[in-house]
N, C-alpha and C positions, 0 to 999 in steps of 0.2 A: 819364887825360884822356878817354880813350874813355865812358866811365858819365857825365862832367858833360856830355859832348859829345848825350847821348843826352838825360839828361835836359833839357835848353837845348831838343831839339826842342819839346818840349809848346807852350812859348813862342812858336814861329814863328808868323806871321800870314800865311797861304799860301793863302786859301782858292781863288784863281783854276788856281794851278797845283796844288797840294797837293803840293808839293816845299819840303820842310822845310830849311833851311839854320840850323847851330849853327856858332858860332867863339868861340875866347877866343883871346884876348893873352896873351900874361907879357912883361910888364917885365922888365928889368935888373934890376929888385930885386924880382922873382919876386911883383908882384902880378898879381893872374887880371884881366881885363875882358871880362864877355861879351854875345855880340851872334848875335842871329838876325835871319831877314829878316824883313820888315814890307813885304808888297806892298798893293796899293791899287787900286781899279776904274779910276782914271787911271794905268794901269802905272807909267810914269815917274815917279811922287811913291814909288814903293816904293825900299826900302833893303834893299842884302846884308847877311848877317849879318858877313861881315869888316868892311865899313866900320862899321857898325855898334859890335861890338868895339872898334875904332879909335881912333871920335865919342868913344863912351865914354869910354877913357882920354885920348882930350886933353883934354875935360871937366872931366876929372881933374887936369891938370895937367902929362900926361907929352906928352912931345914929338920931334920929330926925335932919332933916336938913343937912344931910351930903349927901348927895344922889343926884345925878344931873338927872340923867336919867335910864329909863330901855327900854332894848330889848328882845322882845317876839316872839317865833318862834312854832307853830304847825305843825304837820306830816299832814295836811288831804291837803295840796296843795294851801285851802284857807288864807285869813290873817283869824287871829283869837283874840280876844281881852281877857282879864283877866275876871275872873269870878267876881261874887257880894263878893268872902270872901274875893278874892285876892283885887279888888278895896278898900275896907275896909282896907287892910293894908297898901297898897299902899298908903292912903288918910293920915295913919298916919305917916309913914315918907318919905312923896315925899313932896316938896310946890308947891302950886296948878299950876303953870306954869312948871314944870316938864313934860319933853318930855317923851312920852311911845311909843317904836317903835315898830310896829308890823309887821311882817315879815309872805309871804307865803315862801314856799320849791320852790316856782317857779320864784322869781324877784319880788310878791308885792311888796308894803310896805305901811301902813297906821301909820302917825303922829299924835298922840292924846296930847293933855295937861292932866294931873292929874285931871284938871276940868273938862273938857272935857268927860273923863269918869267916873265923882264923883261929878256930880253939886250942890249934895246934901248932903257932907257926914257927915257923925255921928261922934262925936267928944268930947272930953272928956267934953264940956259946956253942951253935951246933957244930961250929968249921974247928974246932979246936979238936 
Protein backbone atom coordinates (compact mmCIF):
# COMPACT_ATOMS: atom_id res chain seq x y z
CA UNK A 1 0.00 0.00 0.00
CA UNK A 2 3.06 2.16 0.77
CA UNK A 3 4.19 2.52 -3.35
CA UNK A 4 0.22 3.42 -4.30
CA UNK A 5 0.27 5.64 -1.17
CA UNK A 6 3.50 7.41 -2.77
CA UNK A 7 2.39 7.50 -6.06
CA UNK A 8 -1.31 9.15 -5.07
CA UNK A 9 1.14 12.10 -3.81
CA UNK A 10 2.03 13.56 -7.40
CA UNK A 11 -1.97 14.07 -7.52
CA UNK A 12 -2.24 16.22 -4.40
CA UNK A 13 -3.18 19.98 -4.97
CA UNK A 14 -0.96 21.54 -2.20
CA UNK A 15 0.39 24.42 -3.50
CA UNK A 16 -0.25 26.76 -0.42
CA UNK A 17 1.13 24.47 2.17
CA UNK A 18 3.04 21.91 0.04
CA UNK A 19 2.21 19.18 2.34
CA UNK A 20 1.01 16.37 0.14
CA UNK A 21 -1.68 14.06 1.74
CA UNK A 22 -2.60 10.39 -0.02
CA UNK A 23 -5.30 7.93 1.31
CA UNK A 24 -7.18 4.95 -0.04
CA UNK A 25 -10.21 3.03 1.38
CA UNK A 26 -10.77 -0.74 0.95
CA UNK A 27 -14.07 -1.89 1.33
CA UNK A 28 -15.37 -5.01 2.69
CA UNK A 29 -15.14 -6.28 -0.63
CA UNK A 30 -11.52 -5.13 -0.96
CA UNK A 31 -12.26 -2.39 -3.42
CA UNK A 32 -9.31 0.65 -3.39
CA UNK A 33 -10.98 4.27 -3.45
CA UNK A 34 -8.41 6.87 -3.55
CA UNK A 35 -8.33 10.39 -2.44
CA UNK A 36 -5.69 13.20 -1.95
CA UNK A 37 -5.98 16.76 -0.63
CA UNK A 38 -7.16 19.48 -2.89
CA UNK A 39 -6.50 22.76 -1.06
CA UNK A 40 -7.71 26.11 -2.49
CA UNK A 41 -6.68 30.04 -1.96
CA UNK A 42 -10.06 30.13 0.09
CA UNK A 43 -8.55 27.55 2.50
CA UNK A 44 -11.87 26.39 3.72
CA UNK A 45 -13.22 25.25 0.13
CA UNK A 46 -9.97 22.54 0.37
CA UNK A 47 -10.61 18.80 0.92
CA UNK A 48 -8.34 16.11 2.98
CA UNK A 49 -7.37 13.42 1.06
CA UNK A 50 -9.36 10.89 3.71
CA UNK A 51 -12.58 12.58 3.10
CA UNK A 52 -11.77 12.63 -0.20
CA UNK A 53 -11.26 8.77 -0.33
CA UNK A 54 -14.47 8.59 1.35
CA UNK A 55 -16.70 11.04 -1.22
CA UNK A 56 -15.23 8.81 -3.53
CA UNK A 57 -16.56 5.54 -2.48
CA UNK A 58 -20.05 6.82 -1.49
CA UNK A 59 -20.05 8.07 -5.01
CA UNK A 60 -19.67 4.85 -5.55
CA UNK A 61 -22.30 3.44 -3.76
CA UNK A 62 -20.64 2.18 -0.65
CA UNK A 63 -22.01 3.17 2.52
CA UNK A 64 -22.07 3.12 6.34
CA UNK A 65 -20.51 -0.18 7.29
CA UNK A 66 -19.05 -1.02 4.13
CA UNK A 67 -15.49 0.10 4.76
CA UNK A 68 -12.89 -2.16 6.30
CA UNK A 69 -9.95 0.10 6.61
CA UNK A 70 -8.07 3.30 5.56
CA UNK A 71 -4.41 4.25 4.66
CA UNK A 72 -2.99 7.50 5.30
CA UNK A 73 0.13 8.99 3.89
CA UNK A 74 1.81 12.68 4.52
CA UNK A 75 4.75 14.45 2.50
CA UNK A 76 6.48 15.91 5.72
CA UNK A 77 8.59 12.32 6.32
CA UNK A 78 6.69 12.07 9.66
CA UNK A 79 3.48 9.40 10.31
CA UNK A 80 0.77 11.77 10.51
CA UNK A 81 -2.88 11.07 11.69
CA UNK A 82 -6.35 12.51 10.34
CA UNK A 83 -7.44 15.77 11.41
CA UNK A 84 -10.71 16.42 13.98
CA UNK A 85 -13.18 16.91 10.46
CA UNK A 86 -11.66 14.02 8.90
CA UNK A 87 -12.06 11.73 12.41
CA UNK A 88 -15.59 12.92 12.34
CA UNK A 89 -16.18 11.30 9.09
CA UNK A 90 -14.33 8.67 9.49
CA UNK A 91 -16.29 7.95 12.91
CA UNK A 92 -19.36 7.92 10.68
CA UNK A 93 -18.76 5.29 8.38
CA UNK A 94 -15.71 3.26 9.76
CA UNK A 95 -16.92 0.65 12.94
CA UNK A 96 -15.10 1.54 15.80
CA UNK A 97 -12.54 -1.39 15.35
CA UNK A 98 -11.62 -0.31 11.91
CA UNK A 99 -7.99 -0.19 11.23
CA UNK A 100 -6.42 3.37 10.18
CA UNK A 101 -3.03 2.94 8.68
CA UNK A 102 -0.76 5.72 8.89
CA UNK A 103 2.20 5.80 6.89
CA UNK A 104 5.61 8.06 6.91
CA UNK A 105 7.41 8.62 3.11
CA UNK A 106 10.07 6.88 5.04
CA UNK A 107 9.02 3.13 6.27
CA UNK A 108 6.81 4.26 9.45
CA UNK A 109 3.87 3.07 10.01
CA UNK A 110 1.46 3.61 12.96
CA UNK A 111 -2.01 1.31 13.47
CA UNK A 112 -4.92 3.07 15.12
CA UNK A 113 -8.57 1.53 15.54
CA UNK A 114 -11.46 4.23 14.61
CA UNK A 115 -11.52 4.32 18.52
CA UNK A 116 -8.52 4.77 18.96
CA UNK A 117 -8.70 8.00 17.31
CA UNK A 118 -12.57 8.92 18.05
CA UNK A 119 -12.96 7.75 21.72
CA UNK A 120 -15.52 10.05 21.82
CA UNK A 121 -17.35 10.60 18.82
CA UNK A 122 -20.38 12.61 17.82
CA UNK A 123 -23.03 10.65 16.49
CA UNK A 124 -26.34 11.13 15.10
CA UNK A 125 -27.88 10.12 19.17
CA UNK A 126 -26.11 13.39 19.98
CA UNK A 127 -28.50 15.64 17.53
CA UNK A 128 -31.65 14.51 19.47
Amino acid sequence: MKEELIKLHKNSYSPYSNFAVSAIVVTKDQKHFCGVNVENASYGAGICAERSAIVSAVSNGYGVGDFKELHIMVSSGKVGTPCFICRQVISEFFEKNAKIYCYSTTGEINIYTVEDLCPYPFGSDDLI
